[in-house]
N, C-alpha and C positions, 0 to 999 in steps of 0.2 A: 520915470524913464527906465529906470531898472524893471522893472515888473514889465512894462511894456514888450522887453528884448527878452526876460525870462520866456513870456510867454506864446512871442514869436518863436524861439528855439524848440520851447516844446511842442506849439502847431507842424514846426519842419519837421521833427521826429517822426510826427505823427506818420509819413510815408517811408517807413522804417523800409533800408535796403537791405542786401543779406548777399554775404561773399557763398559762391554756390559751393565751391572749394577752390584746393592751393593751387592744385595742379589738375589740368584736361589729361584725360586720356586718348590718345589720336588709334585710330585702324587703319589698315594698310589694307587693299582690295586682296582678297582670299583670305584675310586672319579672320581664325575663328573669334565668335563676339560670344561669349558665358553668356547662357539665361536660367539665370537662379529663382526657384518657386521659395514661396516664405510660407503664406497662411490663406485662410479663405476666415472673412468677418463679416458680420450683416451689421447696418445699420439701423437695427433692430435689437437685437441680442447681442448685451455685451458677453457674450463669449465665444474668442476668436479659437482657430485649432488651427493645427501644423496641416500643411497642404498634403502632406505623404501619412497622416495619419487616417485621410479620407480610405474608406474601402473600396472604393469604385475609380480609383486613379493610378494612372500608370507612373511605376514606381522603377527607376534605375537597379541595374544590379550590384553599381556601389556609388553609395549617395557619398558627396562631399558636403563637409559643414564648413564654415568660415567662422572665425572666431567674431561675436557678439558682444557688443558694449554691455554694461547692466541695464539701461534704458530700452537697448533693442530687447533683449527678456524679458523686463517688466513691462512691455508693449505688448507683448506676445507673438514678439518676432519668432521665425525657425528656419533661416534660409538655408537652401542646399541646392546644390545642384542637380541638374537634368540632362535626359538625352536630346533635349531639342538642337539641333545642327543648324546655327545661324553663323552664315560667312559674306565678311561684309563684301556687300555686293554683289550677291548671288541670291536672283530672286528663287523662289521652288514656289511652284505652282501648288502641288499637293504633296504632301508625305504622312506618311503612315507611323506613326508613334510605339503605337500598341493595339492590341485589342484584349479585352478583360472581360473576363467570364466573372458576373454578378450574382452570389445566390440572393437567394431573396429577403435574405437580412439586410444586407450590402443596396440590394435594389431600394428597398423601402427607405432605408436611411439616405440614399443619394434624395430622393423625394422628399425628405422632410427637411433639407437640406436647400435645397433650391424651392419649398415653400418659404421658408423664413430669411427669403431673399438674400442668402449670403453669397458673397463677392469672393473673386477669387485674385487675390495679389501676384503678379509676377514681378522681376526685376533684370532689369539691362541698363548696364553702366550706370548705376546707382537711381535709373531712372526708374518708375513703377508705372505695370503695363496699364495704361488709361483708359476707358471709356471719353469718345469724344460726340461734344455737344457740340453744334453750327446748325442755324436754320439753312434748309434747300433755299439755293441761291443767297442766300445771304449774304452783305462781306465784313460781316460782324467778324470778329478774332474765334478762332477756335479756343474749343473751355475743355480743359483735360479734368476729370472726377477719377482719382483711382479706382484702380480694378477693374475688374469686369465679373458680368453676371456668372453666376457656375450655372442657372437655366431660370426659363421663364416658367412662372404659375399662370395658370388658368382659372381666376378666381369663381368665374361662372359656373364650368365646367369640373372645378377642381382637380387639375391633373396639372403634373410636372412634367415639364420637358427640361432634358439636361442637355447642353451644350458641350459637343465632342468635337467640334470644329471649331477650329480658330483661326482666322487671318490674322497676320503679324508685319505690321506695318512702321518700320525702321526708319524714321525720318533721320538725316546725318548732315552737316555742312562740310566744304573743301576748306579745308584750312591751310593755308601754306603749301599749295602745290596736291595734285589728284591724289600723290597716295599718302595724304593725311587729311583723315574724316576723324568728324566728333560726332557725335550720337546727342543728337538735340530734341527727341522726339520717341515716344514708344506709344503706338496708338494699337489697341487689340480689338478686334470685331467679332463674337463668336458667335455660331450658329448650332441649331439644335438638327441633327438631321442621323434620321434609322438608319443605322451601319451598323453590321458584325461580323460583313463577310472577310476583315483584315483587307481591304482593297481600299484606295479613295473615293471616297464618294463623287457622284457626277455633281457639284458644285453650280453648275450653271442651268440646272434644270430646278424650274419655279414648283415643280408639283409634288419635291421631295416631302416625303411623310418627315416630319419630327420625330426626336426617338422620347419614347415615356417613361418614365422610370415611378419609383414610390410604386409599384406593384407585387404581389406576393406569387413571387415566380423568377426563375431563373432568365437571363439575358446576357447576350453577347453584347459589347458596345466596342466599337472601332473608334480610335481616338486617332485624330489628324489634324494637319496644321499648313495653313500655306505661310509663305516670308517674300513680304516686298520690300526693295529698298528705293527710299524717296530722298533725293536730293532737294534741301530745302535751307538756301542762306538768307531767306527773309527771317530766320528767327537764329541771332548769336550762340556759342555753348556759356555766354555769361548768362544768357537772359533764358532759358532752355525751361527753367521752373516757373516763365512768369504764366503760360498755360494753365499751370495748378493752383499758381495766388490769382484769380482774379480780382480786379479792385472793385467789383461792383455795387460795393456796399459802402461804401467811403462815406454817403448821405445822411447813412442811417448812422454810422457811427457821429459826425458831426451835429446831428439832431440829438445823439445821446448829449453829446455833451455842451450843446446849447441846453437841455432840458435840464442837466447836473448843474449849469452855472448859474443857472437861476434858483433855482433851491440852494446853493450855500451862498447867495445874495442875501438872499429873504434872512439866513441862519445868520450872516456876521450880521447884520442890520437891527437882529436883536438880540444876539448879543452885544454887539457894539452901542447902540439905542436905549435899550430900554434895561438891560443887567447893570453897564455903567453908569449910568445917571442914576438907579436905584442906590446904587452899590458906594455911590458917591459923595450921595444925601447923607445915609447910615454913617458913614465914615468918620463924616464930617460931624455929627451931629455925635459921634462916639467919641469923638479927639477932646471935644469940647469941655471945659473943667467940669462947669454945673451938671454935667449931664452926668460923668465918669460914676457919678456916687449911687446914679439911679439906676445899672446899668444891670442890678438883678430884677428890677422893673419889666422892660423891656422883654420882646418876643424878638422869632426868629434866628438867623444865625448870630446875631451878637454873642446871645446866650451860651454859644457850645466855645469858647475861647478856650476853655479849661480840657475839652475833651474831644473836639475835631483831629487834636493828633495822638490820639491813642494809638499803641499798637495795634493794628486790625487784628480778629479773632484768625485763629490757623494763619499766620502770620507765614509758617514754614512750609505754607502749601503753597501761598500766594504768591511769596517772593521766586520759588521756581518756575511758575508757571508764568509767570511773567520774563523771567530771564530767559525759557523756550521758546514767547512770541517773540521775542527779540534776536533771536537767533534767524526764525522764519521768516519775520520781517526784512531781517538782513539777507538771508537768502534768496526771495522773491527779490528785491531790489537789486543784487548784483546780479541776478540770473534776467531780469528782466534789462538790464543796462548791455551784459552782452547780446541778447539778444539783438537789439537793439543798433548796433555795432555794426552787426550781419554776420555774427560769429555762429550763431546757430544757425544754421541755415535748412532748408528743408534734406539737405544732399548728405547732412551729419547725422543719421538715422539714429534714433535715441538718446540726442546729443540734451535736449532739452530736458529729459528725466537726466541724463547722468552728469552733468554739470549743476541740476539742481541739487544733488544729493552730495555730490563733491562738495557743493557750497554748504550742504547744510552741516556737513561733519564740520569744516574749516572753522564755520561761525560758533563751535561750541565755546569758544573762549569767550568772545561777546554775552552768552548764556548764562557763564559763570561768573562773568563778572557785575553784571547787572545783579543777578541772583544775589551775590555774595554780598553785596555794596545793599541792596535794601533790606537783607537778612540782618546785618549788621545794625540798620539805624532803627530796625525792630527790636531790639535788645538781644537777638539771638548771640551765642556763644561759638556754635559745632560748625565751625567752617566746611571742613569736609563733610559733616551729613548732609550739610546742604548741597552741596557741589554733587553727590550722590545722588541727592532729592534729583537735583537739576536736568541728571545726564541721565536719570532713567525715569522718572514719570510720565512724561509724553512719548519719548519715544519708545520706551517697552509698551507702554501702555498701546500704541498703535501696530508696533509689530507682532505682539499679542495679537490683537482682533485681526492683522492680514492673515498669520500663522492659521489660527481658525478655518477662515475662509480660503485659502488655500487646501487645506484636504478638502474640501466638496467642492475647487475646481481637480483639484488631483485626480478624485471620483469620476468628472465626468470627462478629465483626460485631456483638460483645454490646455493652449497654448498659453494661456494669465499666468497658471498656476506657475510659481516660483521651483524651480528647482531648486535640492538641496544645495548642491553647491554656491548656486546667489545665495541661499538664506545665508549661509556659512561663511561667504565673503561682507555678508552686510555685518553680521555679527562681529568679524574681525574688523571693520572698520569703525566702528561704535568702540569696539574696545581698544583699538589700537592709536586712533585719531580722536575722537570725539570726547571720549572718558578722560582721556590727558589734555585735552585743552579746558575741558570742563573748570575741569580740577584747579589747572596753570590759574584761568578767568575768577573763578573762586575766588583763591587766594588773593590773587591780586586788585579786588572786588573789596575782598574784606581786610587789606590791607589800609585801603584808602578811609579817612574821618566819616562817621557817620551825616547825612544831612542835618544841617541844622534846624532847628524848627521854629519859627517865629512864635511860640505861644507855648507855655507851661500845661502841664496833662495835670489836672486833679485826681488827689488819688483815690476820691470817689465818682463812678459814675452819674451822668445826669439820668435823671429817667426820662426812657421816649416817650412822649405824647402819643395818643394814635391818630396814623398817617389819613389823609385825604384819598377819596378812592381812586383817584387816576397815579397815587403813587404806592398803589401794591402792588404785588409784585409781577400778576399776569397782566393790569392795564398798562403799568412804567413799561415793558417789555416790548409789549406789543407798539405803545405809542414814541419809544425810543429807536427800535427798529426802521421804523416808516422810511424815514424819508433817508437814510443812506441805501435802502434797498431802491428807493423811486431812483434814485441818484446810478443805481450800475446793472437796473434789470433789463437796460435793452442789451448793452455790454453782456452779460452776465447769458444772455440767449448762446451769442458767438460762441463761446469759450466751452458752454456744455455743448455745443453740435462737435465743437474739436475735440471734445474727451469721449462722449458717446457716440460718436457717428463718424470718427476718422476724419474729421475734416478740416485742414491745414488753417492753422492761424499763426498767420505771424504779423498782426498789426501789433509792434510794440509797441508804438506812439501813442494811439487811443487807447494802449492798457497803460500807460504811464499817468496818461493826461487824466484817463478816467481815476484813474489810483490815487492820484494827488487831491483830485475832488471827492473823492468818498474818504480821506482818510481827514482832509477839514472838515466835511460834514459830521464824522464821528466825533469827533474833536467837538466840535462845536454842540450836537448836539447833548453828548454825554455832560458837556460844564453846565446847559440848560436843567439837565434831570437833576445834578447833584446839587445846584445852588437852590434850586425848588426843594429838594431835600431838607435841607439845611435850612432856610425858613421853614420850615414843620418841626422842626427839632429831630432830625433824624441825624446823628452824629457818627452813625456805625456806616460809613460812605464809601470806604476803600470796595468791599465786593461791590456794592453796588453800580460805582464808577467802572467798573469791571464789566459788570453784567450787559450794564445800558451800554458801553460798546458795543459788547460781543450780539445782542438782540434783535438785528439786524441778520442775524443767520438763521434764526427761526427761519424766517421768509424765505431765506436761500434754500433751504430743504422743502419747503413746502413750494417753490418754483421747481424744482427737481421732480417733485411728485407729480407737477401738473406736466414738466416736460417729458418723462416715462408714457405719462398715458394720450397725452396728444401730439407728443412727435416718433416716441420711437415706436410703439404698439399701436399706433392709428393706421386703421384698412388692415393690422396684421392676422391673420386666421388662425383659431385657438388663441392656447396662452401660450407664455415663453417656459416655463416650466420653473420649479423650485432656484435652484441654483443660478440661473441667470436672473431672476425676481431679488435674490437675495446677493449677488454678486452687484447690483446696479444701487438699491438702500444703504445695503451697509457703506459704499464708496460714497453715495452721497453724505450720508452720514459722518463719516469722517472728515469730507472735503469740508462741509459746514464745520465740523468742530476745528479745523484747523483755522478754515475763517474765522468764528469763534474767538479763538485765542490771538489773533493776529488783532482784530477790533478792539479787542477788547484790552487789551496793551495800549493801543492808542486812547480808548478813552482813560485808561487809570493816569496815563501820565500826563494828559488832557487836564483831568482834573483836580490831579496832584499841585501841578505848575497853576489852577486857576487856586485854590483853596491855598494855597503858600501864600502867592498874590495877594488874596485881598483881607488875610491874617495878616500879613506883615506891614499893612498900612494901617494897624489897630492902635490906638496906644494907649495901653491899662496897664497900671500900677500896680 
């Protein structure tokens, strides 16, 4: 009964809600309404830039900035403000912005620019200005995609038109009386049309030329904007993001994880089947007096009684790198539970990177104490070296390769690249947060009695046998992998369109649900690899309990490579160039290696807890 309401609670999750924020902002008819530009990003290339760092756009003569989370930076946010004149409730037909004399570096670049289909972000009232999807006549719900085009390619033709006009389409509800509106809508329309005489354009005439840009030649472009405002109480300011979450995927997530539950069916059925009944016979047959005397006879795991708990080799590697996944682990789960909540919500711009990192300083105590506490029942001595080990191997080692990769986004001047001053705030928080809980977790890790071990270590080694070819080390890998990647690769699509492609995920349910079934899969599968092990007489099992976790992220970078070339550079003309090529690997790279480590924790203690197990039911003299 319990398991049944477990996993009803978790199905309700699955339609995870989200508070959009605390407080509405209301307008009063004539208050000016801010419309602040951020960046222009393609769904192509990940690398985003600041909107004002464009050559070919009209630029205020004193920009304002708003103070930015660490999240909205490491997004590659850069909001500021504009001359745009929106006052709610006053529509403007046409107004005249600027007009910009283009040389023809400026002109070429606006071209290569709007060949690699990049999008141009704007924001009102925390809203982001949308592209809208609805078939003619339809009375489907309208589907907000952010941004909107910077121009359209001509892929036949090969030529760019840039977009200088824009309709701005304010949708708002009355709330409490005419003169309180919310701002429940920002739908943007832009059009490409040849202007430079500083006038508006005649808008309503069909046979306007478009204006071309990517040319090597000097050009005038007039940039203009009209502002409509739309009274619309069919959509609340509670519900105002649900345009940008559509659910229409809900099936596919469900088929995921009908398709996950039957795979870790088939996984406990043998483990539970065919390991225990094996495991049970042996046992039995080991308890037993007559048998006890024959028991150097005998093959298989009987055999390694004396040397299964050896301390693993680089024991002081092992034990940090496991008190890290444990940290991360901890921090994906509390980060995913608030989400979850509806505390992130789409309205908390960066709130999702800066609550993860919050979290992940917080949990360096978790880190050190795991650390410390398996350091310990390795024989280790240097509490604090470890605690050291712990708080700088992973993540210097990560901040390191960002640092790298940071100057050649520096080089080409994006929006990614980290300012000094974040570097300089992250650094102080690692040192001021994370290195003192480390340390606290440490101590207090290595404080506590070492595990106890059900079976004495001889103090000579047994010699390995040589292993069966499905258990070296590139068949185990590949074959241990399998099936938690089959378990979260439809999941595993979602999540890369949201980090490559800007695209809003907030199903915390089916990352919960999905999370809980791949992290039994790993679980289960890693006790398969290692008690297979251990019948071959393989007794040196700690990495490799390890490895067969983590082997599983092969796949996920080799899924990354296939989704590069058949979703983000498919139909795209040329290449993306060095730095975007190498800004999109390396992140995958990383993101598997943190996978990696987070799997691969789950299966060490996996198979920690299964080899304790079915030692402690041994009974030798």
């Amino acid at each position: 009964m319990r398991l049944v309401w477990a996993t009803l609670a978790l199905a309700s999750s699955a339609f995870a809600f989200y508070i959009p924020s605390i407080s509405p902002q209301s307008f009063s008819p004539g208050e000016r309404v801010p419309l602040y530009v951020n960046r222009v990003f393609s769904e192509h290339i990940p690398l985003p830039f600041a909107y004002y760092d464009l050559p070919h756009v009209c630029k205020p003569q004193t920009i304002q900035r708003p103070w930015l989370n660490i999240g909205e930076v490491l997004r590659g946010d850069r909001i500021a403000s504009s001359d745009y004149q929106l006052i709610m409730g006053q529509n403007v037909s046409c107004q005249v912005l600027c007009t910009k004399q283009l040389t023809p570096e400026a002109n070429k670049e606006a071209g290569h620019f709007v060949e690699q289909d990049y999008l141009v972000e704007w924001i009102v009232d925390k809203l982001p200005g949308a592209t809208v999807y609805q078939r003619p006549g339809s009375s489907a719900a309208k589907r907000y995609d952010p941004g909107f085009r910077l121009g359209d390619y001509d892929a036949v033709k090969g030529i760019s038109y840039l977009n200088n006009h824009v309709s701005l389409h304010i949708l708002y509800e009355s709330h409490g009386g005419e003169g309180n509106r919310r701002i429940v809508g920002f739908e943007t329309y832009p059009r490409s049309i040849e202007n430079g005489a500083d006038v508006c354009p005649d808008l309503d005439n069909p046979e306007t030329q478009k204006l071309v840009v990517g040319e090597d030649k000097d050009i005038s472009v007039t940039y203009s904007y009209s502002v409509r405002w739309i009274e619309d109480n069919s959509v609340s300011w509670a519900h105002r993001w649900d345009r940008y979450l559509p659910g229409s995927n809900q099936q596919v997530h469900w088929y995921s994880i009908f398709n996950s539950a039957i795979i870790i069916l088939l996984l406990s059925g043998v483990v539970a089947v065919i390991l225990m009944r094996m495991l049970n016979r042996d046992v039995s047959m080991l308890n037993e007096e007559d048998y006890r005397e024959d028991v150097e006879e005998t093959s298989g795991w009987k055999l390694l009684h004396g040397d299964v708990f050896r301390a693993p080799k680089y024991g002081g590697l092992l034990a940090p790198l496991l008190g890290t996944t444990v940290q991360v682990m901890y921090t994906f789960i509390a980060t995913i539970a608030l989400g979850t909540l509806g505390i992130l919500s789409p309205s908390y711009r960066g709130g999702l990177l800066t609550t993860g990192i919050v979290m992940f300083m917080l949990m360096g105590i978790a880190a050190g104490y795991y650390s410390g506490h398996l350091y310990k029942t390795w024989g280790g001595g240097n509490w604090f070296k470890n605690a050291l080990m712990t708080a700088i191997a992973v993540p210097m080692v990560l901040m390191a390769v960002e640092l790298v990769l940071n100057l050649f986004l520096w080089y080409r001047s994006s929006s990614a690249a980290m300012p000094f001053s974040t570097v300089f705030l992250m650094f102080v928080l690692w040192l001021f947060v994370e290195l003192p809980l480390t340390v606290l977790g440490a101590w207090l890790g290595f404080r506590r009695p070492p595990y106890s071990e059900p079976m004495r270590t001889n103090a000579i080694p047994r010699p390995i046998p040589p292993l069966p070819a499905y258990l070296k080390p590139i068949p185990s890998i590949l074959l241990a992998g399998s099936l938690p990647f089959a378990v979260i690769f439809i999941e595993l699509f979602f999540v890369l369109k949201s980090i490559w492609q800007d695209a809003f995920y907030y199903e915390y349910g089916f990352t919960i649900i999905v999370g809980l079934i791949l992290a039994l899969t790993v679980c289960e599968t890693t006790i398969i690899m290692v008690w297979l092990s251990l019948n071959s007489g393989q007794h040196n099992w700690w990495w490799r309990s390890f490895v067969y976790g983590a082997s599983s992220s092969v796949y996920i970078f080799a899924y990354s490579v296939f989704f590069y070339f058949a979703r983000l550079r498919a139909g795209m003309p040329g290449v993306a160039g060095f730095v975007p090529i190498l800004t999109f690997f390396v992140h995958s790279l990383l993101i598997s290696a943190v996978y990696a480590l987070c799997t691969g924790s789950m299966g060490f203690f996996a198979a920690y807890f299964f080899v304790r197990r079915i030692y402690s039911m041994v009974k030798l003299s």
